[in-house]
ZATORPA-683744 format. One record per residue (C-alpha): residue number from 1; residue in one letter; chain; x, z, y. Coordinates in pm, whole numbers, plus 50000, padded with zeros to 5 digits. Layout:
N
<nr:NUM | rest:a | kette:A | x:X | z:Z | y:Y>
...
END
This chain:
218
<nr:1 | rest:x | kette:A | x:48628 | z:45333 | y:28834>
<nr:2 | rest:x | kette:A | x:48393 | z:45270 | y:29135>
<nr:3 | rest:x | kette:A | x:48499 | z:44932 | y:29184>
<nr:4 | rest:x | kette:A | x:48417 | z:44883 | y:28795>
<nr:5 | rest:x | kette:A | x:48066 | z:45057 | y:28838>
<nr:6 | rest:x | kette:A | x:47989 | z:44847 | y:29186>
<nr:7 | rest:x | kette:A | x:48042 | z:44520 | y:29001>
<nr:8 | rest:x | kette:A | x:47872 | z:44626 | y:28694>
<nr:9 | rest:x | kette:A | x:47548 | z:44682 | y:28894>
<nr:10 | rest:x | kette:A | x:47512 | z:44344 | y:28976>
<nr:11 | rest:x | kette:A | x:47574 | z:44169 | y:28656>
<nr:12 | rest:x | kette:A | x:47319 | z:43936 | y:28526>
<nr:13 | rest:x | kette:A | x:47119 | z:43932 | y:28857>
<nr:14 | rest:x | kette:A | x:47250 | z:43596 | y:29022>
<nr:15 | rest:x | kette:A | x:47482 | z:43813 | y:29303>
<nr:16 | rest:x | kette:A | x:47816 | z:43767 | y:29312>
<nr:17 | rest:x | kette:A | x:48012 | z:44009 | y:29537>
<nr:18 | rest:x | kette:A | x:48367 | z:43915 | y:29666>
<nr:19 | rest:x | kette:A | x:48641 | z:44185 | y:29714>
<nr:20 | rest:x | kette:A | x:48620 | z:44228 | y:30070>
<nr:21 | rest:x | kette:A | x:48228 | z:44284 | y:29984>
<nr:22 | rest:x | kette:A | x:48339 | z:44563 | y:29725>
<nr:23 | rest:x | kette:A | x:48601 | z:44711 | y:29942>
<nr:24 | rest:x | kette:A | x:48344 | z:44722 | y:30244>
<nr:25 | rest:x | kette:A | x:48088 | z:44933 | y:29988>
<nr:26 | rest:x | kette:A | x:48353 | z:45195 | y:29875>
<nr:27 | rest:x | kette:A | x:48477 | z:45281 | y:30208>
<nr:28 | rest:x | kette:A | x:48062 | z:45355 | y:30238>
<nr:29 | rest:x | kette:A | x:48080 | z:45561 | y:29945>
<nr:30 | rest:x | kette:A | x:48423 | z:45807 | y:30023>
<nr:31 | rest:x | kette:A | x:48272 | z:46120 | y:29894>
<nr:32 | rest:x | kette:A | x:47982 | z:46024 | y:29686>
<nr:33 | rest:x | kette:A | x:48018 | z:46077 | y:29325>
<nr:34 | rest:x | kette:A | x:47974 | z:45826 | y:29071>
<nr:35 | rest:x | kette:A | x:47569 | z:45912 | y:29000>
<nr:36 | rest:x | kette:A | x:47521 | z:45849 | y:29384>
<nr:37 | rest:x | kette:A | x:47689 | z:45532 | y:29409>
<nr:38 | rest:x | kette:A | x:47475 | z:45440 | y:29112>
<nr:39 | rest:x | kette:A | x:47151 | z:45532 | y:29258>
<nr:40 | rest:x | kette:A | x:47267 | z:45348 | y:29630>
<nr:41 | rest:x | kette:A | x:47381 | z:45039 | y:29406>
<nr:42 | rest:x | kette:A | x:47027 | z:45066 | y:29238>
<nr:43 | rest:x | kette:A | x:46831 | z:45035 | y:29505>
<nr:44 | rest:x | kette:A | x:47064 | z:44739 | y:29665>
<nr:45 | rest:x | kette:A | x:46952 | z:44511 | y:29360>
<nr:46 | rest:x | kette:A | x:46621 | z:44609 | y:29292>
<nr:47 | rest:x | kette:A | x:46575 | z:44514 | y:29697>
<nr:48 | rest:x | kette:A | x:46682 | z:44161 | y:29683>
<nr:49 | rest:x | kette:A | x:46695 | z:44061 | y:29301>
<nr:50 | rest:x | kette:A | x:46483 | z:43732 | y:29363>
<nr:51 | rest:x | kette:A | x:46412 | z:43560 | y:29641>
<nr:52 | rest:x | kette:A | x:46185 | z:43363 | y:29488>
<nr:53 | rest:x | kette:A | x:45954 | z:43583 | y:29386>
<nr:54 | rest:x | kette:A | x:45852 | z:43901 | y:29560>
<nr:55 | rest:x | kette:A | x:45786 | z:44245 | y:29409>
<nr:56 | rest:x | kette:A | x:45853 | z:44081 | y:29044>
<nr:57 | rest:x | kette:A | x:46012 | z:44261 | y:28795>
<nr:58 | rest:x | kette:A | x:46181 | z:43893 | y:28688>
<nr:59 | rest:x | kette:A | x:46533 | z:43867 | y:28738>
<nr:60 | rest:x | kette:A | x:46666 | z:43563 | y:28959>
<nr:61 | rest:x | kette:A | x:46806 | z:43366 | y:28689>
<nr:62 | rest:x | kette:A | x:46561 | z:43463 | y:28457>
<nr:63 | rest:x | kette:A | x:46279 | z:43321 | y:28721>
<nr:64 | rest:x | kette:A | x:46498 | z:43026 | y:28814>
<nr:65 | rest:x | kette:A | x:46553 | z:42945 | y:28374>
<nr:66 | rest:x | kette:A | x:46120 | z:42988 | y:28360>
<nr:67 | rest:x | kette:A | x:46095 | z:42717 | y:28678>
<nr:68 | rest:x | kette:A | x:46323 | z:42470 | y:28439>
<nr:69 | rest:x | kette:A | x:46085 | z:42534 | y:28176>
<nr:70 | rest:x | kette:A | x:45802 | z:42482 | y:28397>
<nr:71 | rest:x | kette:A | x:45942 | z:42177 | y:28525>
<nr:72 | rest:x | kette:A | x:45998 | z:41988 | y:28183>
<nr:73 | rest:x | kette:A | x:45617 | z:42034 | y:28126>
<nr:74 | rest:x | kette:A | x:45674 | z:42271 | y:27842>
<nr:75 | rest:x | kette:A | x:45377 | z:42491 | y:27698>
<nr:76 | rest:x | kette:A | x:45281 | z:42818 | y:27857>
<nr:77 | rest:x | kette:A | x:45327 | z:43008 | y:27503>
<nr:78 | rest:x | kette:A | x:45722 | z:42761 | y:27430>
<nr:79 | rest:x | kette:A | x:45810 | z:42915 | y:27742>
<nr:80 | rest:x | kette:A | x:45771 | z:43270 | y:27674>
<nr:81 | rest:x | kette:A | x:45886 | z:43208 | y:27304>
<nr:82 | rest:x | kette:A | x:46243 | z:43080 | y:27525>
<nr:83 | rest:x | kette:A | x:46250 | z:43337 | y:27807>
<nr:84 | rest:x | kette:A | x:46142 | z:43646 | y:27620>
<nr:85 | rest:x | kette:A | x:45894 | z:43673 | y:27874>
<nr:86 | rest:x | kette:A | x:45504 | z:43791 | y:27768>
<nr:87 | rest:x | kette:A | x:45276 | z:43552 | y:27776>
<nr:88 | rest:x | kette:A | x:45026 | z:43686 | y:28007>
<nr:89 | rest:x | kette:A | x:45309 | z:43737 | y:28249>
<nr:90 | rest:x | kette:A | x:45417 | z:43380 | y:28201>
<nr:91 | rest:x | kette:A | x:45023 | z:43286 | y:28298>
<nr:92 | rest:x | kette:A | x:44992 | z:43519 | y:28596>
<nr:93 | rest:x | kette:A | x:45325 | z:43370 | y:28733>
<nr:94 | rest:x | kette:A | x:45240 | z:43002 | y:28676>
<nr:95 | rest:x | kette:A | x:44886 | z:43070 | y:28852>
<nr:96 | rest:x | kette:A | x:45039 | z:43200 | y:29118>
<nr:97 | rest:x | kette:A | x:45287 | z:42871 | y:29134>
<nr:98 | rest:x | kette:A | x:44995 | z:42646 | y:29076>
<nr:99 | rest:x | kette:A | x:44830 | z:42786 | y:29377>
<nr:100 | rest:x | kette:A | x:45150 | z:42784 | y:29593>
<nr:101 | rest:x | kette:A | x:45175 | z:42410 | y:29480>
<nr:102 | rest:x | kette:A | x:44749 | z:42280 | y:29578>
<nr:103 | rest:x | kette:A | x:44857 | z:42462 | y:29912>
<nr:104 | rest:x | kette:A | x:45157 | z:42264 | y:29983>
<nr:105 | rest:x | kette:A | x:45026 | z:41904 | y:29867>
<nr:106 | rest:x | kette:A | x:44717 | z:41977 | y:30090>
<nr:107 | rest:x | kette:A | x:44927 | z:42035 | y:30401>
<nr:108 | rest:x | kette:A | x:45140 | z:41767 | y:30315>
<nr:109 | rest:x | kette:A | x:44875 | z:41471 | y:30263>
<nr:110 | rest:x | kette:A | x:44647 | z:41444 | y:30565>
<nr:111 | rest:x | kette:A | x:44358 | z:41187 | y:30518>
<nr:112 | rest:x | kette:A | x:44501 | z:40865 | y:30824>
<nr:113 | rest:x | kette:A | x:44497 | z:40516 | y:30843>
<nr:114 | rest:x | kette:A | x:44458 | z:40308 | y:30503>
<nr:115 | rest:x | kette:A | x:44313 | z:40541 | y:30220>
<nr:116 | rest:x | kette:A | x:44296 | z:40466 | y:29865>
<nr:117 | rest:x | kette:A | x:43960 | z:40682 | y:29706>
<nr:118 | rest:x | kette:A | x:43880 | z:40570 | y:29368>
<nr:119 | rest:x | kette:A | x:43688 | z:40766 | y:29100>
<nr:120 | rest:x | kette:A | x:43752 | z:40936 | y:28764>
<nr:121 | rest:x | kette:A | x:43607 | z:41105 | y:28481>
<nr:122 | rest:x | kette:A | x:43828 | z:41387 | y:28328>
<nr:123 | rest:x | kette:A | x:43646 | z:41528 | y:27983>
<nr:124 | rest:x | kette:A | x:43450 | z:41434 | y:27693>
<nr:125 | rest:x | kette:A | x:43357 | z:41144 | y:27584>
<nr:126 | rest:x | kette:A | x:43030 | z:41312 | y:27379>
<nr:127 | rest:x | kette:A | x:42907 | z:41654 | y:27431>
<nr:128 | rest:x | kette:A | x:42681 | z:41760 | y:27156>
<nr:129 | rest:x | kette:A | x:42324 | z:41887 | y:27278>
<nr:130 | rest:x | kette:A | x:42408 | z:41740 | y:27651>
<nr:131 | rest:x | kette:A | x:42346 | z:41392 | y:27749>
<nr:132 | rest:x | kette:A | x:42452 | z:41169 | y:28032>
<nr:133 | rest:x | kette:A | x:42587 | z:41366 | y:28370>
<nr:134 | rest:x | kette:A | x:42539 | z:41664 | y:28206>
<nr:135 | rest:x | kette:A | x:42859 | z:41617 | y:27976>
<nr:136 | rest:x | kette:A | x:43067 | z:41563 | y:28293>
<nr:137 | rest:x | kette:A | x:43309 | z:41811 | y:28298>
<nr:138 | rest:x | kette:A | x:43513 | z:41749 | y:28635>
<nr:139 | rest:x | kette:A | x:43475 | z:41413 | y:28838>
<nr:140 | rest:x | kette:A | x:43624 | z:41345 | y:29142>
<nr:141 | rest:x | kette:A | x:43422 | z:41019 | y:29267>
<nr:142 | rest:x | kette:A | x:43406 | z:40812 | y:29554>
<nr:143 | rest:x | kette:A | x:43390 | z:40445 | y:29654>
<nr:144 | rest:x | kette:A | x:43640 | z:40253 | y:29896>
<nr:145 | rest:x | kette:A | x:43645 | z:40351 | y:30220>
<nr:146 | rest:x | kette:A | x:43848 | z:40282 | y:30519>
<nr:147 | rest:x | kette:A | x:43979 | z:40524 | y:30759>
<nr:148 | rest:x | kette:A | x:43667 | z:40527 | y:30980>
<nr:149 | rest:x | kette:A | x:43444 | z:40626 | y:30689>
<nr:150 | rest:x | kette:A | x:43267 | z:40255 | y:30640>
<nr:151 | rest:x | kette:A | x:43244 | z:40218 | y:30234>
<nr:152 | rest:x | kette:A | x:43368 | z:39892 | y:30123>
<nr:153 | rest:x | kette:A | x:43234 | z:39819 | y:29760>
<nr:154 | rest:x | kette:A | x:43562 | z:39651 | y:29709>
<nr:155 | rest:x | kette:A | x:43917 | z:39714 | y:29488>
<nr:156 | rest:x | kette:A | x:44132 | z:39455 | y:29649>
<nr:157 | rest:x | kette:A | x:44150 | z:39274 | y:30004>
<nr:158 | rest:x | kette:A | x:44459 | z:39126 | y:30083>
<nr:159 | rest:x | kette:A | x:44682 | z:39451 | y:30078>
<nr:160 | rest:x | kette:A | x:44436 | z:39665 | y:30070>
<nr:161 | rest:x | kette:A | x:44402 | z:39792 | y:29656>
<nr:162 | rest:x | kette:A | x:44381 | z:40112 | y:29511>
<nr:163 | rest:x | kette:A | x:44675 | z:39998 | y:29220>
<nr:164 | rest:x | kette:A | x:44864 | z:40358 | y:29328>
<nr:165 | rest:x | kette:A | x:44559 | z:40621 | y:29274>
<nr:166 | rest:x | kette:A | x:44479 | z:40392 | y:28922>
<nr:167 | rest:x | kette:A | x:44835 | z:40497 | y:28866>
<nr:168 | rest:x | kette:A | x:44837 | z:40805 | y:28965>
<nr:169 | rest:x | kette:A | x:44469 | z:40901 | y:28705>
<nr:170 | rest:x | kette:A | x:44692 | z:40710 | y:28435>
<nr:171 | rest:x | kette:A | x:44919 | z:40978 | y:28448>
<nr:172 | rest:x | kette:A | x:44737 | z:41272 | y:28540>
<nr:173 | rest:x | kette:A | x:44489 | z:41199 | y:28221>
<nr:174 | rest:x | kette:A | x:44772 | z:41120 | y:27992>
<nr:175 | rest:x | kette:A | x:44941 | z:41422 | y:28128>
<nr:176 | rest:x | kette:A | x:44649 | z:41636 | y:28093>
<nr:177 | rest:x | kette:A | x:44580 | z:41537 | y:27759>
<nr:178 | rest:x | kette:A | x:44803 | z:41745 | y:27560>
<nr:179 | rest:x | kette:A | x:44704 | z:42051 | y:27740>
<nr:180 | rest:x | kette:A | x:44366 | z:41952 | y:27482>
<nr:181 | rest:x | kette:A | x:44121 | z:42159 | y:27736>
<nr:182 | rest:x | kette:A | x:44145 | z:42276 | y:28077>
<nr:183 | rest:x | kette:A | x:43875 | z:42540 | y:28205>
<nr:184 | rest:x | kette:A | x:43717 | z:42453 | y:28465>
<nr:185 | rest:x | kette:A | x:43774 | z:42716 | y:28720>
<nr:186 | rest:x | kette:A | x:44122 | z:42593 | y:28712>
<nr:187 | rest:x | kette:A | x:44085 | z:42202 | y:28659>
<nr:188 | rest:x | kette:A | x:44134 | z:42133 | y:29090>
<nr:189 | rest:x | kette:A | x:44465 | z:42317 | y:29040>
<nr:190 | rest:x | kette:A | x:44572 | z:42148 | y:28726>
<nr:191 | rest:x | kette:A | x:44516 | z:41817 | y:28910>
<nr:192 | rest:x | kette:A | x:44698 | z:41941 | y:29241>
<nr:193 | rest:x | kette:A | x:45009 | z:42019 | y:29007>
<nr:194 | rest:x | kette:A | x:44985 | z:41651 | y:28864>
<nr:195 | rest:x | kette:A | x:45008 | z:41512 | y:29176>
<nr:196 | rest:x | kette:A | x:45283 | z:41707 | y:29290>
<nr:197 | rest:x | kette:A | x:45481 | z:41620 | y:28942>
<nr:198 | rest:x | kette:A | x:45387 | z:41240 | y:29053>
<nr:199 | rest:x | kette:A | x:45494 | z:41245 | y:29411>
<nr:200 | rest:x | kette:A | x:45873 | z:41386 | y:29277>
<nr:201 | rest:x | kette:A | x:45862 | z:41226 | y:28962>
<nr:202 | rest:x | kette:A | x:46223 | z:41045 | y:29089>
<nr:203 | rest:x | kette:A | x:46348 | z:41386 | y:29206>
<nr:204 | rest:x | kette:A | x:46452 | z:41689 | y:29014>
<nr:205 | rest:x | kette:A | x:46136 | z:41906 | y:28972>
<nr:206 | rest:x | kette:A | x:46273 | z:42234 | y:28944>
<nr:207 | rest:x | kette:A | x:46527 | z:42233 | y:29233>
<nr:208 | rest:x | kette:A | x:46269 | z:42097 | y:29431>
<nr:209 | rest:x | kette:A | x:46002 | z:42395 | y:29347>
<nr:210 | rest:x | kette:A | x:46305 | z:42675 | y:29416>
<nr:211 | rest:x | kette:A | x:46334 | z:42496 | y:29782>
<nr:212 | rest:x | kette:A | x:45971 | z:42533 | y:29825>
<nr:213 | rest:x | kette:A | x:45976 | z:42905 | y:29688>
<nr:214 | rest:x | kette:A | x:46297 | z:42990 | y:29886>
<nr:215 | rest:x | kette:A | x:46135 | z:42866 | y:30231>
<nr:216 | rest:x | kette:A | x:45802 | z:43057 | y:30118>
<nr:217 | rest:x | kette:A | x:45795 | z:43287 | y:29835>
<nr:218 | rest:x | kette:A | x:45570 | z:43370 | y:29589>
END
């Protein structure tokens, strides 16, 4: 019966105990009753449920089924329509992702050697009632520049182009697209998680974000 009750405490919650585990646990438990034991085997799931995610109520393979979601690009509302998951809770947890994600592509891409800075207008075409710069929405702009700041006015100079950031606003604009708006508090994040989808665009996305949560959590 206790054996029964041990295992059935960690169903659906990504453990998976082997019998020398359970054995160790019920010699810990000679002469609790069964409501103790449940309370002790309580407490020993709620502590570790997901590793990915710290003090969420989301179950491991529930979190780990949202991050394949996530990582096929679907729609905030699809995925909690698939999970069973509230939408604001699905928005809170891919903020939180989206921040974890700017923070990791800015410690991975230091500014040496050859740079390739190009500019890009995100937003629309015609604003009515604005006119000219004031219809920008978001524009990251720059010219050419080498590494020791000197602006070249130039696109190509032997091997020197900027073909992989045209690339790279190719995507991120026909990514962005679909998403039809994107406030602008949150645009700079938005375009940090496009250019972490385009750096591991050959690589399985969501294994790659549970390595990155399991090193440093959410």
């Amino acid at each position: 019966m206790r054996k029964i009750l041990l295992n059935r405490m960690v169903i659906g919650v990504d453990y998976d105990l082997s019998n020398l585990e359970i054995n160790n646990y019920l010699n810990l438990f000679k002469g609790l009753d069964n409501f103790s034991i449940l309370r002790v085997c309580q407490g020993y799931v709620m502590q570790g449920k997901n590793r990915y995610f710290r003090h969420s109520h989301l179950s491991e393979a529930k979190f780990k089924a949202i991050i394949r979601y996530f990582a096929h690009d679907l729609r905030a509302w699809k995925i909690a329509e698939l999970s069973g998951v509230s939408r604001p809770t699905i928005n809170q947890l891919f903020m939180k992702l989206r921040i974890r994600i700017a923070q990791v592509c800015n410690a991975s891409s230091p500014l040496f050697g050859e740079v390739e800075v190009d500019e890009s207008y995100f937003g629309a075409r015609r604003v009515r009632g604005k006119r000219g710069a004031e219809q920008a929405v978001n524009r990251s702009s720059s010219e050419s520049w080498n590494a020791t700041g000197k602006c070249e006015h130039e696109f190509a100079r032997s091997n020197c182009h900027i073909n992989g950031i045209e690339s790279f606003w190719s995507y991120a604009k026909r990514r962005l697209a679909k998403f039809n708006a994107v406030p602008r508090q949150t645009f700079l994040l938005h375009l940090k998680e496009c250019e972490f989808r385009f750096h591991h665009r050959e690589e399985n996305l969501s294994d790659r974000i549970l390595i990155l949560l399991k090193e440093n959590p959410l």
